[in-house]
C-alpha positions as CSV (number, residue, x, y, z in Angstrom):
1,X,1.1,-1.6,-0.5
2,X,1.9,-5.2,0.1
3,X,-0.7,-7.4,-2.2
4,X,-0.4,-11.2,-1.6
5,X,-1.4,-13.0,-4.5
6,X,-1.6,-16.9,-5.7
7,X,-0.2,-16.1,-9.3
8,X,2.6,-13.1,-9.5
9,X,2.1,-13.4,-13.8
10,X,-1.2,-13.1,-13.8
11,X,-1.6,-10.8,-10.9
12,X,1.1,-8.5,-12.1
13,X,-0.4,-8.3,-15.4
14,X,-3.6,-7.4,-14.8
15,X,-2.4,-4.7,-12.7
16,X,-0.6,-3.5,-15.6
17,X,-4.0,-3.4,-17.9
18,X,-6.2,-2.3,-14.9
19,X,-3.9,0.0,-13.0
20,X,-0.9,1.3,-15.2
21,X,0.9,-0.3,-12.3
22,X,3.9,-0.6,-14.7
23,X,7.4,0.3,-14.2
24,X,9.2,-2.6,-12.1
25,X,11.7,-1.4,-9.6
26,X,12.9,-4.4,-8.4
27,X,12.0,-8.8,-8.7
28,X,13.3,-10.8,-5.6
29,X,13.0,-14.4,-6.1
30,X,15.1,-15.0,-2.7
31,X,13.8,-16.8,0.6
32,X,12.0,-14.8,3.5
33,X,14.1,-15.5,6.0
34,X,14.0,-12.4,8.4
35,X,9.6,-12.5,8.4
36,X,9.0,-15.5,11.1
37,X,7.2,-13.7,13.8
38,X,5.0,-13.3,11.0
39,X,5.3,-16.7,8.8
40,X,4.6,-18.9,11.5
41,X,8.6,-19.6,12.9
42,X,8.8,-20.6,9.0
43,X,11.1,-19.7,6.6
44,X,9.4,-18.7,3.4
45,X,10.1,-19.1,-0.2
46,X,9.0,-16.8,-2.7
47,X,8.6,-14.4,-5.7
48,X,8.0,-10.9,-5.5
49,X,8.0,-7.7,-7.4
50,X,7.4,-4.0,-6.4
51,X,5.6,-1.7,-9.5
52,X,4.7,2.3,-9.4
53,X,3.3,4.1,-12.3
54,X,4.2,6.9,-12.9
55,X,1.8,9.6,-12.6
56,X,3.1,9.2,-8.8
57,X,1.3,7.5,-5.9
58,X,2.8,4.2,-3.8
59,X,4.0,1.5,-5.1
60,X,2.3,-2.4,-5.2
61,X,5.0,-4.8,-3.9
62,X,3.0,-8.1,-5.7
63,X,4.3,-11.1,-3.5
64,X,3.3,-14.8,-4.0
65,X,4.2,-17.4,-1.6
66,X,6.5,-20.5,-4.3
67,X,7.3,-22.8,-1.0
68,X,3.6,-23.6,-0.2
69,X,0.0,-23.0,-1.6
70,X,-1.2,-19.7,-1.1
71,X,-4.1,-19.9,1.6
72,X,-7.4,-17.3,0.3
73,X,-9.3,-16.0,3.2
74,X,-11.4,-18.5,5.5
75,X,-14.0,-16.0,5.3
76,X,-16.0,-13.5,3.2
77,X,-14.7,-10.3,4.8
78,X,-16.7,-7.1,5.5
79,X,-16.2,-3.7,6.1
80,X,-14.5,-2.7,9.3
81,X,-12.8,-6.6,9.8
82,X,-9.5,-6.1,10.8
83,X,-6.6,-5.2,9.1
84,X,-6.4,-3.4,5.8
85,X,-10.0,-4.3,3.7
86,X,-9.3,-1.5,0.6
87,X,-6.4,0.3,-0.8
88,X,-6.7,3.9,-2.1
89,X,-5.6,4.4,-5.6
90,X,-5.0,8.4,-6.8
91,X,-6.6,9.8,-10.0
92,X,-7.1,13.1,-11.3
93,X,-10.7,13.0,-12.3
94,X,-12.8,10.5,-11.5
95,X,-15.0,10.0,-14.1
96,X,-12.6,9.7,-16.7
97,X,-10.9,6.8,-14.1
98,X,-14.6,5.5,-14.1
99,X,-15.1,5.1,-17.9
100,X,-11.9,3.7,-18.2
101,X,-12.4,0.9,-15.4
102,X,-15.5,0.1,-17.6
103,X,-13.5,0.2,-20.9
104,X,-11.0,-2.4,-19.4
105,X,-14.1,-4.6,-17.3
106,X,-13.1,-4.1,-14.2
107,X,-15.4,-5.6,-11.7
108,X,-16.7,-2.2,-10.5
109,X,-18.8,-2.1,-7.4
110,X,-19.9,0.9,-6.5
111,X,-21.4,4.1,-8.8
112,X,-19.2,8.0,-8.1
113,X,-19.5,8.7,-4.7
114,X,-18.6,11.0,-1.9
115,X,-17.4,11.2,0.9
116,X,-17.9,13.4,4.0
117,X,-15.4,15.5,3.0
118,X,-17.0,15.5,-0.6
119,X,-14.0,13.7,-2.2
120,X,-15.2,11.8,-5.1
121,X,-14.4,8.2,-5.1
122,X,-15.3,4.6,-6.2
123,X,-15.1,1.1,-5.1
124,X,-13.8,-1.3,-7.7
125,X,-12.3,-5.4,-7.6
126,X,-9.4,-6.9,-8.8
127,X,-9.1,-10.8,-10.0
128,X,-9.3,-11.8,-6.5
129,X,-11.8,-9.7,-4.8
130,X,-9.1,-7.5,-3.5
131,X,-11.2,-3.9,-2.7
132,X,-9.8,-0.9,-4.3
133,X,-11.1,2.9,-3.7
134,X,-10.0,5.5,-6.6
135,X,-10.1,8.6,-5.0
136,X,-9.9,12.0,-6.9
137,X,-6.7,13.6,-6.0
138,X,-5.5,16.4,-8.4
139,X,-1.8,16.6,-8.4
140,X,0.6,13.7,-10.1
141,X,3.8,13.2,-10.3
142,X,3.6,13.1,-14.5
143,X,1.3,12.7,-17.0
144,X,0.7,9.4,-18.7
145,X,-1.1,9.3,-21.7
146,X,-2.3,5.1,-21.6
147,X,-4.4,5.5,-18.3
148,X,-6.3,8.3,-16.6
149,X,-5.2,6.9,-12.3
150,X,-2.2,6.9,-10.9
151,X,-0.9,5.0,-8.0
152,X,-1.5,4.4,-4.1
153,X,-2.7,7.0,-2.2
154,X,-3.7,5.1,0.9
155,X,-5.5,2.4,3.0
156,X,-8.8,1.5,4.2
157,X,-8.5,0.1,8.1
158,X,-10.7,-2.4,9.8
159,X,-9.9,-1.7,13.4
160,X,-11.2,-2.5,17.2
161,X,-10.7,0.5,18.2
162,X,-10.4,3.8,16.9
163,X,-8.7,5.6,19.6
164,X,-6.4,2.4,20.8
165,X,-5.3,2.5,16.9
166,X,-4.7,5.9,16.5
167,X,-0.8,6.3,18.1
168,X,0.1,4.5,15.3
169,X,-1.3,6.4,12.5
170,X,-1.1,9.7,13.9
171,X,2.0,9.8,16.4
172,X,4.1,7.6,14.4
173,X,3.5,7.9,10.6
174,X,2.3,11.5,11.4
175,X,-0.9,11.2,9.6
176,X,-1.8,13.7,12.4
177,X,-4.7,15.9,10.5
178,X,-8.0,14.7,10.9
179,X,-10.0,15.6,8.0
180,X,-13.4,14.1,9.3
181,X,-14.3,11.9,12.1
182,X,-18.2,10.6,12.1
183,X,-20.1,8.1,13.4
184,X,-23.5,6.4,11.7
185,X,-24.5,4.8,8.6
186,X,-22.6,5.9,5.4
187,X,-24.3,6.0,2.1
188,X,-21.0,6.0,0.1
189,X,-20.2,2.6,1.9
190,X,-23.7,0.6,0.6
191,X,-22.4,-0.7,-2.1
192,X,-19.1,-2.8,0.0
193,X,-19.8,-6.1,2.1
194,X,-21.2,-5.0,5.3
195,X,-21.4,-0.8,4.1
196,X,-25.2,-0.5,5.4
197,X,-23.7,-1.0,9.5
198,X,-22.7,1.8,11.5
199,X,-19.4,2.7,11.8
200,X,-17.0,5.3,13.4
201,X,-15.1,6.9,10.5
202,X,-12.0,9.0,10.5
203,X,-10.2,10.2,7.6
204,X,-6.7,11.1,7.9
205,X,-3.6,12.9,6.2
206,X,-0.2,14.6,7.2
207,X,-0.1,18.3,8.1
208,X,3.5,18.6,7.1
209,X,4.4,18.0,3.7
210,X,6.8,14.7,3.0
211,X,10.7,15.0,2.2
212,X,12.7,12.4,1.1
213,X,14.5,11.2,-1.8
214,X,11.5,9.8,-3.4
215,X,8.6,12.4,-2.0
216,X,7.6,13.8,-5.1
217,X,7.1,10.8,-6.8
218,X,5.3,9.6,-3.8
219,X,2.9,12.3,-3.1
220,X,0.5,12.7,-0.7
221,X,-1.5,10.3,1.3
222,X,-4.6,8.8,3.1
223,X,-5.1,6.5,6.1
224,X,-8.7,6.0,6.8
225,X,-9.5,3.8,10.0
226,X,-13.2,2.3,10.2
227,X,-14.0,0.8,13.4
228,X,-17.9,-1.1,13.3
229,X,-20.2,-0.4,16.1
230,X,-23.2,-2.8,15.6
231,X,-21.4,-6.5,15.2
232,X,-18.0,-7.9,16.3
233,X,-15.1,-7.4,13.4
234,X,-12.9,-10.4,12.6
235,X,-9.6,-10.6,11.9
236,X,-8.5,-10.7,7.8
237,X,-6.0,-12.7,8.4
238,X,-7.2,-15.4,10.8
239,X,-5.4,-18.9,10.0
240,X,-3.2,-17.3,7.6
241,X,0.3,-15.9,7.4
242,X,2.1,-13.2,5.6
243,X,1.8,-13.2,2.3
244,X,-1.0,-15.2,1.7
245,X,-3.5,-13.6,-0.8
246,X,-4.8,-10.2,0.1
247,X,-3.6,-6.6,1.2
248,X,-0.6,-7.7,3.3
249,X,1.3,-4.3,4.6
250,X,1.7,-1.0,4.1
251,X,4.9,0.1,3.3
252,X,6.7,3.2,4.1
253,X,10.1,5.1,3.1
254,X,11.7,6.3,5.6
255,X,15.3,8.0,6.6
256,X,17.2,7.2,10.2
257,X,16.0,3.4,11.2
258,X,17.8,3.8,14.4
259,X,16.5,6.8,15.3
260,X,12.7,5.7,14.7
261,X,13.5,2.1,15.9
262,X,13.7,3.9,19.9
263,X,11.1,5.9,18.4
264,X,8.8,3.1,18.0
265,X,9.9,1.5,20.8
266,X,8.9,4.4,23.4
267,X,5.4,4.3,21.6
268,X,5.2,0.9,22.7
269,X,5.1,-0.9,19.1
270,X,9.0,-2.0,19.0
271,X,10.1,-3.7,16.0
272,X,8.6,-7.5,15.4
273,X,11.4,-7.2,12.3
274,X,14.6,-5.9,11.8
275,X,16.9,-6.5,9.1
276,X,19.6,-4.8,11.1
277,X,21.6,-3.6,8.2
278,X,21.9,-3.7,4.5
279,X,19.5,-6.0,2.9
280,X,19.7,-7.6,-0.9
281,X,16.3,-6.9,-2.7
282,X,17.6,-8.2,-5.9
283,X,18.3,-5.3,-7.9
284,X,17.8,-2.9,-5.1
285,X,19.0,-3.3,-1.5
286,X,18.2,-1.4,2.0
287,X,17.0,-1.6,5.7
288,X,14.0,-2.4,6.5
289,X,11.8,-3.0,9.3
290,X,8.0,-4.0,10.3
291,X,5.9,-3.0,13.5
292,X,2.3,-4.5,14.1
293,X,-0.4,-1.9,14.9
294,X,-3.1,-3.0,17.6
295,X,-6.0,-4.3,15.0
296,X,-3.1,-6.7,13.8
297,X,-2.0,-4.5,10.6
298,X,1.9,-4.6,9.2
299,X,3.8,-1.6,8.7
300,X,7.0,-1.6,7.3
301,X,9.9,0.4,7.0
302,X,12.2,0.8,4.0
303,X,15.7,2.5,4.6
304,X,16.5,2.7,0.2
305,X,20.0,1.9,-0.2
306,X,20.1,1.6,-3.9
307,X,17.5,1.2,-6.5
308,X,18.4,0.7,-10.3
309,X,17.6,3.3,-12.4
310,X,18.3,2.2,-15.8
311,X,19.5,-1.7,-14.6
312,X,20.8,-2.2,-18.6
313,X,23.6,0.5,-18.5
314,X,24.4,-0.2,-14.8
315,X,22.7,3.0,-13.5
316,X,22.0,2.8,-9.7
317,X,21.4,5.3,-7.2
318,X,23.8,5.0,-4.1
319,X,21.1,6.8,-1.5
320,X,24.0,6.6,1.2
321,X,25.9,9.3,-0.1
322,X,23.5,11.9,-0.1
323,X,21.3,13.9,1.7
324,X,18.4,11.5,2.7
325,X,16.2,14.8,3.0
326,X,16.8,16.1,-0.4
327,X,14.4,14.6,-2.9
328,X,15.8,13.4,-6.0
329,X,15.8,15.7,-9.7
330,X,12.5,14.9,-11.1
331,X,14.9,13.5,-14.5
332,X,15.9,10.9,-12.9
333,X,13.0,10.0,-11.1
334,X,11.2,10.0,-14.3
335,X,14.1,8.1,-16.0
336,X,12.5,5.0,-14.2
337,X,10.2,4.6,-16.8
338,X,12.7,3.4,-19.3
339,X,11.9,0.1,-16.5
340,X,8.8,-0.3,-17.6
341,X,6.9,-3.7,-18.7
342,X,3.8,-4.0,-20.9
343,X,3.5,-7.7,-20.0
344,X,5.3,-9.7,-17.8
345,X,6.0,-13.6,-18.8
């Protein structure tokens, strides 16, 4: 997940305390130079950093514009506006999750819940007002003893459309199961900006498991669109830009960018971005890409080149000669670790 913020340090930290968003893969202080469709024809300085923890989950690449002030939203945004409004975190019981948000004082906004499906989950806030949903999901990559949640296990989706939105989601990142799909009030949703409206709900998840170099460490997934019924949605980020403050993209690794680059094309949602070939990412580098689904939300694609491993003894992992299906051996996966910061100056 893509989190604009207006101070990396702080930001990063408290996701550290909050989160156990701890174990830095890579920091890129380098100029955005390949986002302008998206940065308003601008090139873009600035600071970022992509964290995991490692109980397994996605990642948080933390990003903070450093070449002009980062712009909050014009508007206090509501359930079902469009683009991404919350991102699912993973933990493997929820009330000890709960009593450890209130141990730490997180701003939490919403009691144990279920869903439709009768997953338990709650609504919490970061520093900003950023919504986050920890969802009970039993399986982890690896125990860690500090903090009882792992890492991201999905999105929250504000769309126009349900149905116009779905090729995306389903056809293209193949979150092709639905698990529920409902239309009325939701009682789980009261406690969020706008929960009491009515709402067309659809939960959804991959039949097939993932593969990949990183898919254990990843895990499994949610994408759950939300599309209002009773009032018109706005747009999260209307008169902003990339990587101002909020939820900015979802992120996805993939294998074969040429391949899914006609892919997306013959869907109708060709690239906006392409970094054609090899890109520097500080201490990683790869190929990566970003489509634009209809309600306006970025998706990008990450080809991994190399990633650091253990950065201090030059370990790297040369992705390129291997087989991109294979997933790595859980040692070295859990040798990233050794990368991890308890605060970051």
């Amino acid at each position: 997940m893509g989190v604009g913020v207006p101070n990396l340090s702080e930001a990063w930290n408290w996701y550290i305390k909050h989160f156990g968003m701890d174990v830095k893969v890579f920091e890129d202080k380098k100029t955005a130079k390949l986002m302008l469709p998206h940065t308003e024809g601008k090139v873009r300085d600035k600071h970022a950093v992509l964290a995991i923890n490692m109980q397994g989950g996605g990642g948080f690449e933390i990003w903070q514009h450093t070449g002009k002030k980062p712009e909050p939203p014009l508007f206090n945004i509501e359930l079902g506006d469009l683009g991404i409004y919350a991102t699912k975190m993973k933990c493997v019981n929820i009330e000890s999750a709960f009593a450890y948000q209130k141990l730490v004082s997180t701003n939490i906004i919403s009691n144990i819940e279920q869903a439709p499906n009768g997953q338990k989950h709650f609504f919490v806030k970061d520093l900003y007002g950023n919504i986050f949903q920890f969802v009970e999901e039993p399986v982890i990559f690896t125990k860690v003893k500090h903090i009882p949640s792992g890492g991201v296990f999905g999105a929250i989706i504000g769309v126009k459309n349900i149905d116009q939105s779905l090729p995306v989601y389903t056809d293209i990142l193949g979150y092709d199961y639905v698990i529920f799909d409902e239309t009325h009030s939701f009682s789980d949703f009261n406690s969020l900006p706008g929960g009491h409206s009515t709402y067309r709900r659809i939960l959804l998840k991959h039949s097939i498991s993932r593969k990949g170099a990183f898919a254990s460490l990843l895990g499994t997934s949610q994408i759950e669109l939300v599309q209002c019924i009773d009032r018109v949605p706005l747009d999260i980020y209307e008169g902003r830009i990339w990587g101002d403050p909020g939820f900015i993209h979802l992120c996805f690794d993939i294998n074969g960018m040429s391949s899914l680059r006609d892919f997306c094309k013959n869907k109708g949602f060709p690239f906006t971005v392409d970094s054609s070939n090899s890109f520097d990412m500080g201490d990683a580098a790869g190929h990566f890409s970003y489509i634009q689904a209809p309600e306006g939300t970025l998706i990008e694609f990450v080809e991994t080149h190399k990633i650091p491993v253990l950065k201090k003894i030059g370990w790297y992992i040369n992705l390129l000669k291997r087989n991109p299906e294979k997933p790595l051996k859980k040692f070295i996966l859990k040798a990233l670790s050794f990368n991890r910061v308890k605060n970051y100056v």
